[in-house]
C-alpha positions as CSV (number, residue, x, y, z in Angstrom):
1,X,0.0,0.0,0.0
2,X,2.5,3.3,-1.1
3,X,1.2,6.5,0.3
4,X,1.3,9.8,-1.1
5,X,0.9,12.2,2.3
6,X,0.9,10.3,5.2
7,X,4.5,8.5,6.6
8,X,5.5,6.4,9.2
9,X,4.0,9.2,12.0
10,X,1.2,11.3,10.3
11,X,1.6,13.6,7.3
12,X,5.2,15.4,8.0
13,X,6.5,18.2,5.9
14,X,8.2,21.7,5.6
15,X,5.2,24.1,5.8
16,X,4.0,25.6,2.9
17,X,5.6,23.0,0.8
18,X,3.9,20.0,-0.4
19,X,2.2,18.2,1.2
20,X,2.7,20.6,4.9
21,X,-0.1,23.7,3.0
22,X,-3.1,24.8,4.2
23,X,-5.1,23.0,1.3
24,X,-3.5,19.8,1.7
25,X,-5.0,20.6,5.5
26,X,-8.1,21.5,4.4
27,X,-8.8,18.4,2.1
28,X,-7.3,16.1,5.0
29,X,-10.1,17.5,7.4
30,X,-12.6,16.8,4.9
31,X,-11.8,13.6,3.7
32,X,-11.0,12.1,7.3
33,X,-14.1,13.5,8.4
34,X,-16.2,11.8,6.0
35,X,-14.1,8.9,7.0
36,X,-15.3,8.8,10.3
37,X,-19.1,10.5,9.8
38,X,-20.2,6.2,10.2
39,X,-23.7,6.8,11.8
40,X,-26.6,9.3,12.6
41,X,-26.2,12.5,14.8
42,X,-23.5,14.8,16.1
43,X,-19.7,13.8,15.1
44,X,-16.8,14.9,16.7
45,X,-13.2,15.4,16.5
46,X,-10.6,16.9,18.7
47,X,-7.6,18.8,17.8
48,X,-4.7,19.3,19.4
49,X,-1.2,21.1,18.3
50,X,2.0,22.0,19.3
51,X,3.4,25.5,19.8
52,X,4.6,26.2,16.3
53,X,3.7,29.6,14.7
54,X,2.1,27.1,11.4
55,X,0.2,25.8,14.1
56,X,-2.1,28.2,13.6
57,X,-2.6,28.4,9.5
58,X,-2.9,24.5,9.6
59,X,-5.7,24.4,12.7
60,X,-8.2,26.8,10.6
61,X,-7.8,24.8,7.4
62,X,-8.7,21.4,9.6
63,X,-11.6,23.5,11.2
64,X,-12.8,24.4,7.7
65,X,-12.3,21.1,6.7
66,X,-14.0,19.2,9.5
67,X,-17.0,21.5,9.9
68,X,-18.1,21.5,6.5
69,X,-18.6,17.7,5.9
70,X,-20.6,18.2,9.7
71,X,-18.2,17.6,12.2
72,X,-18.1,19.6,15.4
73,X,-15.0,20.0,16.9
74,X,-13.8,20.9,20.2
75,X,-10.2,22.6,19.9
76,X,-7.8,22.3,22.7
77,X,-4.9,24.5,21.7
78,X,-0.9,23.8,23.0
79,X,-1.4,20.5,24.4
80,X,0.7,17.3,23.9
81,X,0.0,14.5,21.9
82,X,-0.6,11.7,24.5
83,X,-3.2,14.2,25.8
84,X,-5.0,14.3,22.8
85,X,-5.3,10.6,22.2
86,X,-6.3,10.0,25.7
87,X,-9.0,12.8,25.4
88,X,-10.4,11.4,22.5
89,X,-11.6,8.6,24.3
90,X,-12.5,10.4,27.5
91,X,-14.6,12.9,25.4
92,X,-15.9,10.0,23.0
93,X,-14.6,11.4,19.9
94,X,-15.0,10.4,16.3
95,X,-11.4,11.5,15.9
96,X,-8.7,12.8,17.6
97,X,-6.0,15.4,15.9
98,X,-2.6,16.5,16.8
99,X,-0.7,19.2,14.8
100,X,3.2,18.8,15.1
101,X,5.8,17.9,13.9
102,X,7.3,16.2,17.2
103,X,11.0,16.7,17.2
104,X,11.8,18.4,14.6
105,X,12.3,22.3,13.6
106,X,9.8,25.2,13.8
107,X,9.6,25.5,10.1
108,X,8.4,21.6,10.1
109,X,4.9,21.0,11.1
110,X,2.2,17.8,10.5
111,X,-0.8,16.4,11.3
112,X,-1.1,12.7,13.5
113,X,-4.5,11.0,13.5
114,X,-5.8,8.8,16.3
115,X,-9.2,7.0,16.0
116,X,-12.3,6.8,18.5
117,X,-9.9,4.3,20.7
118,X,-7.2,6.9,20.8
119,X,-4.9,4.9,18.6
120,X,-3.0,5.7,15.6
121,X,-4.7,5.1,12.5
122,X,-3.4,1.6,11.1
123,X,-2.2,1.7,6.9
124,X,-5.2,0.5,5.3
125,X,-7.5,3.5,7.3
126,X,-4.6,6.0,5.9
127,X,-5.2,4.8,2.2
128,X,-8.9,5.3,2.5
129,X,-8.5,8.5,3.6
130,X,-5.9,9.5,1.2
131,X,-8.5,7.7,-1.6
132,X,-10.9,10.3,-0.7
133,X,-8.2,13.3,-0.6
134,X,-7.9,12.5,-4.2
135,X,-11.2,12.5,-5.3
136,X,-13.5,15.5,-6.0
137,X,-14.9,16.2,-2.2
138,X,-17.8,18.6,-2.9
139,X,-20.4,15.8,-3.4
140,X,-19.4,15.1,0.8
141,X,-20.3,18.3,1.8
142,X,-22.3,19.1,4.7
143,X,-26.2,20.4,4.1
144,X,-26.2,24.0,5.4
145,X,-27.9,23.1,8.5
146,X,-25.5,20.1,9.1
147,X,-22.4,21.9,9.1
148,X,-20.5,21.9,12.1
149,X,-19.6,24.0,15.1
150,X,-16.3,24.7,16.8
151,X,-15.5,25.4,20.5
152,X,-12.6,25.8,22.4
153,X,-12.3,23.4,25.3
154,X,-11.0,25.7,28.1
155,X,-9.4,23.0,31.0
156,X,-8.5,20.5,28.6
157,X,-5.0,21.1,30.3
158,X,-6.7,20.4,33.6
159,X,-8.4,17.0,32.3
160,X,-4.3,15.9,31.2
161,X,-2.9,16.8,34.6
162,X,-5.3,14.8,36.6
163,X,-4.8,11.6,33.8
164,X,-1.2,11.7,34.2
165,X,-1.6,11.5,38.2
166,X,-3.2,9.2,38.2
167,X,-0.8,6.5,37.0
168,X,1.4,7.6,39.6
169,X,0.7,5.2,43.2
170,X,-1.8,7.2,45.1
171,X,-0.3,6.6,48.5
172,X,3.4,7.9,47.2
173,X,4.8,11.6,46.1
174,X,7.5,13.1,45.1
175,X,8.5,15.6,48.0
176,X,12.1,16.1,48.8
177,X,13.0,15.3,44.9
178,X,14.6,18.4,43.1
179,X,13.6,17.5,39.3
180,X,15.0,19.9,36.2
181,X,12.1,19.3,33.5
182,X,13.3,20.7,29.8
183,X,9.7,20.9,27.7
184,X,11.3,21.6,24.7
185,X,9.6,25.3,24.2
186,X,6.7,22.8,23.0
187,X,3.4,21.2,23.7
188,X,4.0,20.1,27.5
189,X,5.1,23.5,28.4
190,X,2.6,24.2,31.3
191,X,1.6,20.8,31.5
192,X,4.5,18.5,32.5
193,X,5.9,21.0,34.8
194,X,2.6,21.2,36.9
195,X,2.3,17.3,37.3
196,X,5.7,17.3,38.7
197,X,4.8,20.1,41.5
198,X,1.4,18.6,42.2
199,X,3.5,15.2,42.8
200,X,4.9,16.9,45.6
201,X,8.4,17.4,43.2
202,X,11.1,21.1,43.8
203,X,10.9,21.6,39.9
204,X,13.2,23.8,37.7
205,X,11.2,24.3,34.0
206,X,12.8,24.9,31.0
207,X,12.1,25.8,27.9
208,X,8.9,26.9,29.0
209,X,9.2,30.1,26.8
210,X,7.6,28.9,23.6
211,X,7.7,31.6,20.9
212,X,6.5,29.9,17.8
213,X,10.0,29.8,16.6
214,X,11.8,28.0,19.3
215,X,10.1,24.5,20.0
216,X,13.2,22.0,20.0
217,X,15.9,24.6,19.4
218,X,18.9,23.2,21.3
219,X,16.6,21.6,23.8
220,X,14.2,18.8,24.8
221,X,15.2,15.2,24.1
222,X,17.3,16.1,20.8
223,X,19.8,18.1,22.5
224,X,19.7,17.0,26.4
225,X,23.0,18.7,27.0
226,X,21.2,21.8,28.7
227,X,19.8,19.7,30.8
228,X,22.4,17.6,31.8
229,X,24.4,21.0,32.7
230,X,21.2,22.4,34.5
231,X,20.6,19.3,36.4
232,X,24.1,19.9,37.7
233,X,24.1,23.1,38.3
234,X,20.8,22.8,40.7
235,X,22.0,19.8,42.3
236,X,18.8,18.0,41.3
237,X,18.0,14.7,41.5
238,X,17.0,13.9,38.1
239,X,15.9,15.5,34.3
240,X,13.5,15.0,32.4
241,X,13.6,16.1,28.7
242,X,10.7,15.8,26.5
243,X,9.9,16.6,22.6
244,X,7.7,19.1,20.9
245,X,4.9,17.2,21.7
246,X,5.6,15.5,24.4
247,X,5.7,11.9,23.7
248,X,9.1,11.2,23.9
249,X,11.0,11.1,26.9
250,X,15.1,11.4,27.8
251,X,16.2,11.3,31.2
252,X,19.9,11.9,32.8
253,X,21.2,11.4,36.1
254,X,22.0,14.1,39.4
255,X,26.0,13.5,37.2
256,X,24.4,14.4,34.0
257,X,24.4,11.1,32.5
258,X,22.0,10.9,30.0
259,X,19.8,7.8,29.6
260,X,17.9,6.9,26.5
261,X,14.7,5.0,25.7
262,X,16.5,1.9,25.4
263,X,18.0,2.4,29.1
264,X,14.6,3.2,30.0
265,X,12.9,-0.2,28.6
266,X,15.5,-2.1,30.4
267,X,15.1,-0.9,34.1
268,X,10.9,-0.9,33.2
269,X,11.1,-4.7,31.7
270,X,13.1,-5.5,34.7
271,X,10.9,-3.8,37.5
272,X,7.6,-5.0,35.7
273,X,8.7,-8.2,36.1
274,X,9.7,-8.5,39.3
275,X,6.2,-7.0,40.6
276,X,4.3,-9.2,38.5
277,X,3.3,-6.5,36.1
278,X,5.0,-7.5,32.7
279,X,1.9,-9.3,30.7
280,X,4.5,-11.4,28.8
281,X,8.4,-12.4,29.5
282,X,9.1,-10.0,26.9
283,X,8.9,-6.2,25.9
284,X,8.8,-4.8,21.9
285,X,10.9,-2.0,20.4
286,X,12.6,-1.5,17.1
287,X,15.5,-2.7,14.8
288,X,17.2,0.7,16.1
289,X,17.6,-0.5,19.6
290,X,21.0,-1.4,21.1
291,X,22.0,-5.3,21.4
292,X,23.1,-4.4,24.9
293,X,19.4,-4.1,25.7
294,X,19.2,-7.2,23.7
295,X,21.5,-9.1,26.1
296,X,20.3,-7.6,29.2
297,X,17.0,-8.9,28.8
298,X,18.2,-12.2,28.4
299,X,19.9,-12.3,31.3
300,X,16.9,-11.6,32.7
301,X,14.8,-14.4,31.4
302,X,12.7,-11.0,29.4
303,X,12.8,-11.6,25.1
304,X,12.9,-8.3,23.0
305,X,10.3,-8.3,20.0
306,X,11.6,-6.1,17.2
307,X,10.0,-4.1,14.8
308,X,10.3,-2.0,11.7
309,X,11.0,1.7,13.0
310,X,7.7,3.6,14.0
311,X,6.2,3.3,17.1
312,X,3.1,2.6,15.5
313,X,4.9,-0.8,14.6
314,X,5.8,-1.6,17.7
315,X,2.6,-0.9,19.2
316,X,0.7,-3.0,17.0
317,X,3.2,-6.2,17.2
318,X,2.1,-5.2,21.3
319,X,-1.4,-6.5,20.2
320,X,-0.4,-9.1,18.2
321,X,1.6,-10.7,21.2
322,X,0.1,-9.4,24.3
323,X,3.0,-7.6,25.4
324,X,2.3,-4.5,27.3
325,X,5.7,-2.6,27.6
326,X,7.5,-1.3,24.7
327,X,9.2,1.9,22.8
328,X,11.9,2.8,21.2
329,X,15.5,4.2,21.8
330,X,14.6,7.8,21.0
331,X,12.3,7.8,23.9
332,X,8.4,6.5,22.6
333,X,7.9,4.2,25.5
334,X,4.4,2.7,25.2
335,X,2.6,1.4,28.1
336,X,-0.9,0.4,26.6
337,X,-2.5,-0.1,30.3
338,X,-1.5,3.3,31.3
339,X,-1.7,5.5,28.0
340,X,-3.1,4.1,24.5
341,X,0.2,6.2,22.8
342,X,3.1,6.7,23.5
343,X,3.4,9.7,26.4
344,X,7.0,11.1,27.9
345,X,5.5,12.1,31.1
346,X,3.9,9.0,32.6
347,X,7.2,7.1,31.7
348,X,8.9,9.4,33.5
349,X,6.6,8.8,36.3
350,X,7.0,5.3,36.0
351,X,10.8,5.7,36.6
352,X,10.0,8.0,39.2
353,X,8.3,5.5,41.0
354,X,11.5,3.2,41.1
355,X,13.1,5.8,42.2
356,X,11.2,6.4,44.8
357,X,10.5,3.0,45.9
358,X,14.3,2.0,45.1
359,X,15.4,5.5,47.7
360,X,18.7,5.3,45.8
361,X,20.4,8.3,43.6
362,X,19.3,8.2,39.8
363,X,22.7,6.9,39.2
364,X,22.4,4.2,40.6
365,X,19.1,3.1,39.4
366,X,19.3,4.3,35.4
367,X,21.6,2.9,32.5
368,X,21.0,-0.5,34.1
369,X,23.0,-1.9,30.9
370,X,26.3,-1.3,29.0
371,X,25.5,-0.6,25.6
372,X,27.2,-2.2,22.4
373,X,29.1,0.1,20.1
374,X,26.5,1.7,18.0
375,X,27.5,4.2,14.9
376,X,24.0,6.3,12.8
377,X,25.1,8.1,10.1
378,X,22.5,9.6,7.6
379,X,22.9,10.1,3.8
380,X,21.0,13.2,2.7
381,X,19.6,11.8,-0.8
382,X,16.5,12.7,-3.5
383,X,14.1,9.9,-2.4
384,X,12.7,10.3,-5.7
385,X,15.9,8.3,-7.2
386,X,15.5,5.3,-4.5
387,X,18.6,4.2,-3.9
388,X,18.3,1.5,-1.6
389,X,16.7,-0.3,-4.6
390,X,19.8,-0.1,-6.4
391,X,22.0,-3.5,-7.1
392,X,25.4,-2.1,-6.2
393,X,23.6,-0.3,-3.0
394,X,22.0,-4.0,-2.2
395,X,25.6,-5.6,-2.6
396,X,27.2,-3.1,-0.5
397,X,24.3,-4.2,2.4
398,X,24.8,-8.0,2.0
399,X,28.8,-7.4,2.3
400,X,28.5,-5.4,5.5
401,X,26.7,-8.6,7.1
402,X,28.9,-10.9,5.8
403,X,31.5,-9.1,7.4
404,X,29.5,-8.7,10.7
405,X,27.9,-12.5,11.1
406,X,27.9,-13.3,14.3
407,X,30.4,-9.7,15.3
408,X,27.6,-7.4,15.1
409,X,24.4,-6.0,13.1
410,X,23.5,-3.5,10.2
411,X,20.3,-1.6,9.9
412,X,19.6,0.9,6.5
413,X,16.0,2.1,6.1
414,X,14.7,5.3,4.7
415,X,14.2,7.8,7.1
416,X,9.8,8.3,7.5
417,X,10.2,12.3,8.5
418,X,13.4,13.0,6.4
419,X,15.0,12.9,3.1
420,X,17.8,10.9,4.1
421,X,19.0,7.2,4.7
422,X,20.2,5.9,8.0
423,X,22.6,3.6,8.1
424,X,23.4,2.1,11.6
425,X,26.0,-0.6,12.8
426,X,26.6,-2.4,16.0
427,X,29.4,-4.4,17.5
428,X,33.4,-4.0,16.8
429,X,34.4,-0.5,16.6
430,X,36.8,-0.5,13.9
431,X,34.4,-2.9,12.0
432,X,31.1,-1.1,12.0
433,X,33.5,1.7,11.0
434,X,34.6,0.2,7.7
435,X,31.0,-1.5,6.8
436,X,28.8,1.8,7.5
437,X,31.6,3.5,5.3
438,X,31.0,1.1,2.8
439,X,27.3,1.7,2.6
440,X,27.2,4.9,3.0
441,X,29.5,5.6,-0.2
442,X,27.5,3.1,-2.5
443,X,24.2,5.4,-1.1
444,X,26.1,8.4,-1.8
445,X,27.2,7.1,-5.4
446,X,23.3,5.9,-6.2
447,X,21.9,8.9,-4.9
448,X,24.1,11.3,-7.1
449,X,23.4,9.4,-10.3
């Protein structure tokens, strides 16, 4: 099924440009509301964004989209994307929208879908929808008296707060803990900050100052270094760093030391277990994610399920197999009885429990593993030309494992959000050297023609 807007997370784009523009917006609304418009009566979706200034320009197109095939929808402004899924169930939405473009820039922005469970859309729903994009959409419109309303939903920020509490053990807090939380200038801003304090935390915000301009610029979960240096200077106890949206989730140490979603999974897979929590011996994440988790969990007796890159892939594997704890390195970590997405903030809180529980320093309960030499490097390339389909780029793949069986692994996949191919390598250092050299010039070659 090949997809002309959406990727592996939504529809993704520089704004203005193809296919980030307020008409490709405008047709989206319609066409997914139609989509959804399954039975008599009021519809509804939900819309969340991001603090991006095409936040705005891209929410009125939706509106105008949505409301004239007769969809009401309740508009929630800056609020992150776990929130939105989990209030489109709570509010017993038709759909759920969130407008972002996650970690990326300010210039980037895009639209993620959930349906009536607060799920992302699966493939085969995105194909229908696009189907209908492509068509001529004034035979769906709305009668005049059927069009729809909009309202602004004024403590949808409120409803969150109390949601993400609540996953947190009732009879425990968080008071004598000195927590630096970077919000990455983006959706969480007043949110994630407030849950900590509520908890009982000393919290130190930052990038709380969201501009339009700013969401992700040399903070959040991309570039933890601010943290790490903040965390020190306070003398706090941990940091948190969370995305643009808010659904990604890095932590470091009271050192600094940063910890990553794979770190995460481990001391989760391991503490699930031993409570009796973990659904099945074993936790899902992607082909990205270190070996040295790999190994770790099979020390423990825990197997690691691995999927394409997305964590819409590893969520749905999740349902396949039962598991019920999973993510991936850059910090998704889905924990289906607790959130139906993805959502930085309660894993934090989950850690936080440990760490409470634990009464230990950060550093002593995080990084429970030692990773295996890892090298990403990307290849900036036309997509258009394809050049992972090429026989010499193929050749150059099949080497690299030769050359690796049974030292290491080699990933290459086209990036979902960018125009580039990643091309990562674990195990002997001056090995994965060489191979992902290798690859990456045959990509290089391909890709300039």
């Amino acid at each position: 099924m090949s997809k002309t807007y959406f990727g592996t997370d939504g529809v993704r784009g520089l704004t203005n440009s193809f296919p980030m523009t307020a008409e490709t917006a405008l047709r989206l609304g319609m066409a997914a509301g139609r989509h959804f418009v399954r039975h008599k009566g009021r519809h509804t979706v939900v819309i969340g964004k991001d603090t991006r200034l095409s936040g705005y320009m891209i929410e009125s197109a939706l509106v105008a989209g949505f409301t004239s095939v007769g969809m009401d929808v309740f508009q929630f402004g800056p609020l992150p994307t776990p929130a939105v899924s989990q209030m489109t169930r709570s509010l017993r939405a038709d759909l759920g929208v969130m407008i972002t473009a996650s970690h990326n820039p300010y210039h980037d922005n895009g639209i993620k879908l959930f349906g009536p469970d607060g799920e992302k859309l699966d493939d085969a729903t995105e194909v229908k929808i696009e189907t209908r994009m492509d068509r001529g959409l004034s035979e769906q419109l709305a009668e005049p008296a059927d069009i729809g309303r909009a309202k602004r939903i004024d403590d949808a920020q409120a409803r969150y707060v109390e949601i993400v509490k609540s996953t947190f053990p009732k009879e425990k807090r968080l008071s004598g803990l000195r927590i630096v939380v970077d919000c990455a200038n983006g959706a969480a801003y007043k949110v994630a900050p407030k849950v900590l304090w509520e908890l009982g935390a000393d919290v130190i915000p930052l990038g709380v100052e969201p501009n339009g301009f700013n969401v992700n610029e040399d903070c959040g979960s991309t570039a933890p270094e601010k943290l790490a240096k903040e965390v020190k200077t306070y003398r706090a106890d941990l940091g948190i760093a969370l995305d643009g949206d808010g659904d990604r989730v890095i932590l470091c140490d009271q050192a600094g030391k940063i910890t990553d979603g794979d770190q995460i999974l481990g001391l989760l897979a391991r503490d699930w277990k031993q409570r009796g929590e973990l659904a099945e011996p074993a936790i899902a994440a992607t082909v990205m994610s270190n070996l040295g988790l790999e190994n770790y969990l099979e020390d423990h007796g825990i197997r690691l399920e691995r999927t394409k890159v997305g964590d819409r892939y590893v969520s749905e594997r999740m349902k396949e197999t039962g598991i019920n704890l999973g993510g991936e390195a850059s910090g998704h970590i889905l924990t289906p009885g607790l959130a139906p997405t993805g959502d930085g903030l309660i894993a934090a809180l989950q850690v936080l429990r440990v760490l409470v529980e634990k009464g230990k320093p950060a550093s002593e309960i995080l990084n429970v593993f030692k990773p295996a030499p890892q090298l990403l490097e990307n290849v900036r390339v036309d997509k258009a030309r394809k050049p992972l389909e090429a026989d010499k780029v193929k050749q150059a793949i099949a080497d690299a494992e030769q050359t690796l069986d049974g030292k290491g692994r080699i990933v290459v996949r086209a990036s979902g959000t960018e125009p580039v191919i990643r091309v990562m390598a674990e195990g002997d250092k001056a090995l994965i050297r060489r191979v992902v050299d290798d690859v990456k010039s045959a990509i290089a070659t391909q890709a300039a023609g």
